[in-house]
N, C-alpha and C positions, 0 to 999 in steps of 0.2 A: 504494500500500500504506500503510495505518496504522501507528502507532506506540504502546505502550501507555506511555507514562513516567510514572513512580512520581518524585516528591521524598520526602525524607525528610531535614524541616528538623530538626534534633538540639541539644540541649546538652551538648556536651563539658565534659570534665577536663582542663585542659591536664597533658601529665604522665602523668595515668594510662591507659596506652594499651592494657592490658588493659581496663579500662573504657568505653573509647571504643567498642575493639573489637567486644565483645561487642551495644553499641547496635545498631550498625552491621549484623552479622550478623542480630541481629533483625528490623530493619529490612527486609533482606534476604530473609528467610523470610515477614515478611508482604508483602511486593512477588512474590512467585512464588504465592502463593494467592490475590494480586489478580489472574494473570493479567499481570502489566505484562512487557514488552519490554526496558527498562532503569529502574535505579534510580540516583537522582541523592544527591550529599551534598553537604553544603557545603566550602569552603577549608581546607584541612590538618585533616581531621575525624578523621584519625587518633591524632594529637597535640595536639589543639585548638589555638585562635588565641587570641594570638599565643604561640609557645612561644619568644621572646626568646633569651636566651643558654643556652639547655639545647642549643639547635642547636650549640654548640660541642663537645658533647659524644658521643662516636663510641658510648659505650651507646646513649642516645637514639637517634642515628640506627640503629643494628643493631634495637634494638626496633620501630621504626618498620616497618625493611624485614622484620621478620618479621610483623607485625601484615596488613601488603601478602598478603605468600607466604599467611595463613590464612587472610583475607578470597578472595582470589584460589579457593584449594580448597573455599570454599562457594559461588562463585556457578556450577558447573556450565550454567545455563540461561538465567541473567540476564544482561545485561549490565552492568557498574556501573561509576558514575565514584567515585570517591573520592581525596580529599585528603590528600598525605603529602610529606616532603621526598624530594628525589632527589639521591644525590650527582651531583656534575658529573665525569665521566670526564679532561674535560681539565685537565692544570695550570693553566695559565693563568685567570684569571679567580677567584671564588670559589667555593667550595666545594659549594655546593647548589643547587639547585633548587626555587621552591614548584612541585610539581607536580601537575595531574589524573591520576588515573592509570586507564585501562579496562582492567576485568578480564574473560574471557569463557570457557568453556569451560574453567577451572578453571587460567588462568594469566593473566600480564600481555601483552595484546594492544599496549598503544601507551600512550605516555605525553605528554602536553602539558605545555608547561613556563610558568610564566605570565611574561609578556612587560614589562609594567609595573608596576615595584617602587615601593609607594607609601615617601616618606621625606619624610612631615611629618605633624605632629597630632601621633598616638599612634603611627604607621606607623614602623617600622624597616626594611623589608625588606632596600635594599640593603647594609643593614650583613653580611646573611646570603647571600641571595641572587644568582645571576647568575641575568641576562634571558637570555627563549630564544632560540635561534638560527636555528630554523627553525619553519615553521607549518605545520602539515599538517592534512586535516579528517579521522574516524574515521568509517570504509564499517563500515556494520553494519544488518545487517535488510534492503538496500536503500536508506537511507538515509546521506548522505553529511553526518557531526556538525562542526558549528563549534564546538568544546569551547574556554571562555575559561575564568580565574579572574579573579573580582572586578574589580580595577581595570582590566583588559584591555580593559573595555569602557566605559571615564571616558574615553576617549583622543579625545573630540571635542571637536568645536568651532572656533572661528579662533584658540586658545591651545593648542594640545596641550604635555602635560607632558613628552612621551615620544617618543623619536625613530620610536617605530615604532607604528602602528596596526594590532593582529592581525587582527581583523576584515576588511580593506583587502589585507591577505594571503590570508587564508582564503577570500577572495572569488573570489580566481583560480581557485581548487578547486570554485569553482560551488556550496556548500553547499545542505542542504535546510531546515536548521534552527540555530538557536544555541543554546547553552547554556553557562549560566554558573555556576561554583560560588564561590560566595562568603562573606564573615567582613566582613558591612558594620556598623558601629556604629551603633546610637541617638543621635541627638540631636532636639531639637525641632524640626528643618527639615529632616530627612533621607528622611521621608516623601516628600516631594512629589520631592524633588533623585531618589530614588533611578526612580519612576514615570518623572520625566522623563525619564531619563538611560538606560532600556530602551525607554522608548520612542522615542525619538532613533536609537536602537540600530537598532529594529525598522523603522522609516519610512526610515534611510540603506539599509540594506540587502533588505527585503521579504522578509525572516525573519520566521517566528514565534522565540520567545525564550524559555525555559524557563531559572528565573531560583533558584538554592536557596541560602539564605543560614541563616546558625548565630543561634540563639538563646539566649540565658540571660547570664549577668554572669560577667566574666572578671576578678576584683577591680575596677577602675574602670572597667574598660569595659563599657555592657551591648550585646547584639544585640538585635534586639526579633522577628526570624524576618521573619514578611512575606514571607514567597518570593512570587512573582511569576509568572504565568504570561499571554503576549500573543502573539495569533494575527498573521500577515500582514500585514493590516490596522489593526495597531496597537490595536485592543480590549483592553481589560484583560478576560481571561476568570476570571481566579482569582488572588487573594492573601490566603496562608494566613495563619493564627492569628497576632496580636502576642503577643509576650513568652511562648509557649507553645510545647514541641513539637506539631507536627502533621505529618500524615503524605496523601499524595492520591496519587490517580490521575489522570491525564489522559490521553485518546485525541488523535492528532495525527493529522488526515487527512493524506490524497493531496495536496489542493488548499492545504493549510497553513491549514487554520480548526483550530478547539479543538471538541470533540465538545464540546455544552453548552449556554447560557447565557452571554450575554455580562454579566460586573459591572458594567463600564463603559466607555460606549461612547468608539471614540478622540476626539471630541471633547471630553469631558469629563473625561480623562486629561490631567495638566499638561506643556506644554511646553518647561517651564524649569522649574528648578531655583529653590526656596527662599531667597532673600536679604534680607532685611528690611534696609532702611535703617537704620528707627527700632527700637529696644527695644517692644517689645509682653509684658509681662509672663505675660498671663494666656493666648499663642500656647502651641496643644493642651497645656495644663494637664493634661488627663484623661490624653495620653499621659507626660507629665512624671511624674506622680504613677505611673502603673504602670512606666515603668522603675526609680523611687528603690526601688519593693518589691519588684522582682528583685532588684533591685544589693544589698539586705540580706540574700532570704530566698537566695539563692546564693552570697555571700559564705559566711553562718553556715554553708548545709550543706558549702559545699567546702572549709571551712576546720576542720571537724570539730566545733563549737559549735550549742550552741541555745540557750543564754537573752544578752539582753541586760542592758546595767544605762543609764542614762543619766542625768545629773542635771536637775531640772525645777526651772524658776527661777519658771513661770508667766508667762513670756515666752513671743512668738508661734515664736522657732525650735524651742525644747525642745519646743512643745506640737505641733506638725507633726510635728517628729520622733518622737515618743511613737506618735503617730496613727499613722505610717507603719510603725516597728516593731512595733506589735501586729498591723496586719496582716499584715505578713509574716510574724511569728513565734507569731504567736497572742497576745493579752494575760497571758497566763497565765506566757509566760516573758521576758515586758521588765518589770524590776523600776525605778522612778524614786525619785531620791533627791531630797527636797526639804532644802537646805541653807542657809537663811538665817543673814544676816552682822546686826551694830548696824545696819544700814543698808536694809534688806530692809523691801519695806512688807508692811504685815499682809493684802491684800489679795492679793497674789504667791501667798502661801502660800495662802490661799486657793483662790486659781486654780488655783493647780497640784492642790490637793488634789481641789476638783471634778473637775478634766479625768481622774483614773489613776479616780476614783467613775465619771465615765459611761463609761469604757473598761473598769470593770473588771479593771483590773490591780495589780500590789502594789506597796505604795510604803512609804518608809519620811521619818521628817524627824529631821534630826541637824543639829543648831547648828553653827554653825563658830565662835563666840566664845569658848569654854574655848581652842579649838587657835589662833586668832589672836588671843587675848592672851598667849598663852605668847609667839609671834611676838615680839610687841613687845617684850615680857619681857626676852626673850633678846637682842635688838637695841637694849636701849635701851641701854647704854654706848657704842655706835656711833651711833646714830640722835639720841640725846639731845634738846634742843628744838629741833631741826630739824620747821619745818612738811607736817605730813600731805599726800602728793602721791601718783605713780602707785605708788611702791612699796609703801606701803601697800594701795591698790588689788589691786596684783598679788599680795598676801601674802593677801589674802580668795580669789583665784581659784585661787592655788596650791594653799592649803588644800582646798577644793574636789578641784580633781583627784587630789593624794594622798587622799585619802578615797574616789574612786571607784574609782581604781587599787585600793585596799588591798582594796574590797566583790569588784571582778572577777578579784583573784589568789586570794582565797578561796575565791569558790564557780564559780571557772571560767565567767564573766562576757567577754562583748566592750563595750568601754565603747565607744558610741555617738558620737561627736562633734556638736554641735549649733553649730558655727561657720555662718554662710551668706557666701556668694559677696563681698558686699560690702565684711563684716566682716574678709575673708580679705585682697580687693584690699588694702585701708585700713588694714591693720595692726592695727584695732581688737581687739584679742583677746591672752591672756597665754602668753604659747609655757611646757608644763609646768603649764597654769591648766586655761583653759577650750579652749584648742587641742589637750588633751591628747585621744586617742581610739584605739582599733584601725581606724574606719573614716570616713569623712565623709559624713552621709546630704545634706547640704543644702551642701558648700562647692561646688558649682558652679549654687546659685538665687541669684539677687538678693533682695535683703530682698523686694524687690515681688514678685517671685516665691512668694517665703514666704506672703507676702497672699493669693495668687491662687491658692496650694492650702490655704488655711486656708478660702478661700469656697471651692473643690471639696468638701472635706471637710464643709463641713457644708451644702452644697447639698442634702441632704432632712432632716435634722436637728442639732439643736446638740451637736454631739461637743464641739467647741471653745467653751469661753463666750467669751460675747463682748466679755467686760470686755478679757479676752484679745487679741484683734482688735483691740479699740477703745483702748487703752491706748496712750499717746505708748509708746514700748521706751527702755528701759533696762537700764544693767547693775548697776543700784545697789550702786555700790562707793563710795561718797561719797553725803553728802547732798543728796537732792534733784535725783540724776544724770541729766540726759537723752542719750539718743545724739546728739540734734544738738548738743548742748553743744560734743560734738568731729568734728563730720559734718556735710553738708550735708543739708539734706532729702533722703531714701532718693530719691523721681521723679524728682530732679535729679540726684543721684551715681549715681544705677543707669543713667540715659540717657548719663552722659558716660562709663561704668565701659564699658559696653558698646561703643562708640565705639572705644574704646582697645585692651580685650582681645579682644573678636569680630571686630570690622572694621578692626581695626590701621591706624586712624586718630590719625597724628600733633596735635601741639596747633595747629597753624595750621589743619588740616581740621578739627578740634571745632569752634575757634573762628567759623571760617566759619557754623558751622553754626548760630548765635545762642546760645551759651552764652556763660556768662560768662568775661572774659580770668583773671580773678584766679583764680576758680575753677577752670577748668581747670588753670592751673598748680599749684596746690595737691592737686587730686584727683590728677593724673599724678603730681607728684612724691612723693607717702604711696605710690601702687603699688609705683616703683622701689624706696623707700627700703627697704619692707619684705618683697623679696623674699626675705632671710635668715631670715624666720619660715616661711615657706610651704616653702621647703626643707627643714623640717624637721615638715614637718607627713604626719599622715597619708595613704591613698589616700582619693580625695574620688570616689563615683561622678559618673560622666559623662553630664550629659543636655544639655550644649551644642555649638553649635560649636567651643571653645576654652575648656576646662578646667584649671583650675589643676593642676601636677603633671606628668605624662610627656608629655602634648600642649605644652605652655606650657614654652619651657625659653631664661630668661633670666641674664643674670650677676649676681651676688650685689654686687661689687667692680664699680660703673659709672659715669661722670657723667653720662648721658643723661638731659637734663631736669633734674638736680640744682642 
């Protein structure tokens, strides 16, 4: 007998569970005019992921289990998985459950509990959740369902994280099929990790795999969707829209193939997972750049905003930045301030002014000299002939931000941050200056990364001029300022930056690796030093393996390397 399964990869609200709801339901109404058998969602799509410490809250969860009960009295005919927490009946242990829950015949048939609480990166689970206790597969149609969440199905390999393998359970049960609902994260190697890691799935067990994963940006985290679907034979038969809701049908024969067309055949399906040695900058750029314009244009709607402000210096991060937020947001509502200092060359402005001319967006240019000689002004009984040094510097950047801050409390503005990745590691930046922001579109790219979507972006035309690109960067607060003045060359610190925060590789494995000894010690110790700025820095969206902020969480007060 066939199976008709509908997914339905979704972008949640964490939080508003009315909202969630009602997708859901929709969702639902069009999976019964498709004709489908069951409809799939992704990992706590009730409440969206991750819903952090709301889970503490016994509202939330009461909303939840009603949202369950409503869901439940529309799917009379369907079968449906969906995602929501479940309290745990027994004392002992914590509190909840993530769980799948099937609904059928207009009540809750069976609930899975998922088994493998991820607790690193961005991952919190077991601070919330107890692991299940027992595995069982769901008889429905005929068919006998291997219902997993997300992580449940990472559990391979000769390193397992997790004392229990649900899969290896479920297996006893003789299953017909797997399926998995999931809340997997974007980054730029997660594509291939996640293909392999179902396929893996699919080849240990000789299951087909039916794979529905959540879409859209959850403040710094984005999904990219991607749901997955692989017949018996490890084929890649279907994987749905990136960074888009999308919604499909799939028939699941008798004999475990996928009614269809095969996308790709299992040989040409990867069978390991993503790990780059070396920093490769310009590795899926194209996916890079469409996650940074979710993680904006989801941000502003779920945060109830639409216009942005940012300041443009006519430097290569501001001008990326700008590019990115007009797309997302349309040009029409990212307004750029251009603010040059005594020290600003004539050509900055320039630049910057060209780049908002071929974007078409509005821009405004306000001195910051009236307001940083008042500075001085006012500090010169303190500062007296004491030699111009960083706090000077810092009083130009400062000015800056209170001037962006004041344009964004006025006309209901989200100030942009245009810090990058390297800038952040290094300390390079003035915490209250130019670190100031509501969001961070670029603090998790490497300056080279910045390069290598400034050439995506104008790979069919010149958005970006190219003096732009081509210009040593600077942050001209001083005369004649270069970045390497107080940095290594970007190739070299972005290779060793990476080393350290991606592949938490200590300074005797850098060193090994033909970097320089001085250097290294230098680059590591600026990371440690200035983890007190980054603490206190905005959410940075997330398009790596290891992002500054909730993923990345080190002590402030350290001597390691110092």
């Amino acid at each position: 007998m066939s199976m008709k399964i509908f997914l339905a990869q979704q972008n949640y609200q964490i939080g508003h569970i009315e909202y969630n709801t009602q997708k859901i339901l929709d969702a639902i109404s069009q999976a019964d005019v498709a004709g489908a058998d069951l409809v799939v969602f992704s990992e706590l799509s009730v409440c969206g992921y991750p819903p952090r410490d709301f889970l503490y809250f016994n509202d939330f969860i009461l909303k939840c289990e009603a949202a369950v009960s409503r869901i439940a009295q529309h799917a009379p005919h369907l079968g449906v998985l969906i995602g929501a927490p479940q309290r745990n009946p027994v004392v002992m242990g914590k509190d909840l459950f993530n769980a799948a829950w099937f609904l059928h015949e207009g009540g809750v048939k069976q609930v899975v509990h998922k088994s493998c609480l991820p607790t690193y990166d961005v991952f919190d689970e077991d601070r919330y959740f107890e692991p299940a206790r027992e595995w069982n597969v769901i008889e429905f149609k005929g068919k006998r369902l291997a219902v997993t969440v997300c992580e449940d199905i990472w559990n391979l390999g000769n390193n397992p994280k997790y004392r229990y393998c649900p899969m290896d359970l479920l297996m006893q049960q003789h299953p017909d099929v797997m399926i998995n609902l999931s809340a997997s994260p974007f980054d730029y190697t997660h594509d291939e990790d996640r293909k392999a890691t179902v396929k893996a799935n699919v080849l240990k067990y000789n299951l087909p795999m039916f794979y529905c994963n959540a879409v859209g940006s959850q403040t710094e985290i984005v999904f990219d969707g991607t749901s997955l679907v692989f017949d018996k034979q490890a084929n890649l038969c279907a994987s749905m829209k990136r960074f888009e809701e999308d919604y499909r049908l799939f028939e699941l024969q008798e004999d475990g193939t996928i009614l269809g067309e095969i996308l790709e055949p299992a040989a040409r399906v990867p069978d390991e997972e993503l790990d780059p040695v070396m920093f490769n900058p310009a590795l899926h750029i194209h996916s890079v750049y469409q996650a940074l314009i979710t993680g904006i244009k989801d941000y502003f709607q779920k945060m109830g905003f639409s216009k942005a402000i940012l300041g443009s210096s006519g430097g290569i991060d501001s001008a990326v930045t700008l590019v990115l937020a007009c797309e997302a947001l349309g040009a029409e509502n990212v307004t750029a301030v251009l603010m040059p200092s005594p020290y600003s060359s004539s050509h900055s402005v320039d630049d910057a002014v060209q780049l908002s001319r071929n974007l078409n967006n509005p821009y405004h240019v306000l001195s910051i000299q009236p307001v940083y000689e008042s500075f001085l002004n006012t500090l010169d009984p303190l500062f007296k002939d004491l030699p111009f040094n960083v706090a000077e510097e810092n009083i130009q950047s400062r000015t800056r931000g209170n001037l962006l801050m004041a344009i964004a409390n006025k006309f209901n503005y989200i100030l942009l941050n245009t810090s990058n990745k390297s800038e952040l590691a290094t300390g390079y930046g003035t915490l209250y200056g130019d670190m100031a922001g509501g969001i961070s579109v670029l603090g998790d790219c490497y300056k080279t990364q910045v390069y290598a979507l400034a050439a995506y972006i104008n790979r069919e035309r010149e958005i970006i001029p190219l003096h732009i690109i081509q210009k040593a960067p600077s942050a001209e607060l001083r005369p004649n300022q270069k970045d390497s003045d107080s940095l290594p060359e970007y190739d070299t610190l972005d290779a060793i930056l990476y080393q350290y925060i991606e592949r938490t590789q200590g300074p005797q494995e850098i060193k090994a690796m033909g970097f320089d000894e001085a250097l290294v010690n230098k680059t590591l110790g600026m990371v440690n030093r200035n983890e007190y700025k980054r603490n206190q820095f905005c959410p940075i969206i997330r398009i790596s393996p290891k992002a500054f902020g909730v993923g990345r969480r080190m002590p402030i007060v350290e001597k390691y390397l110092s």
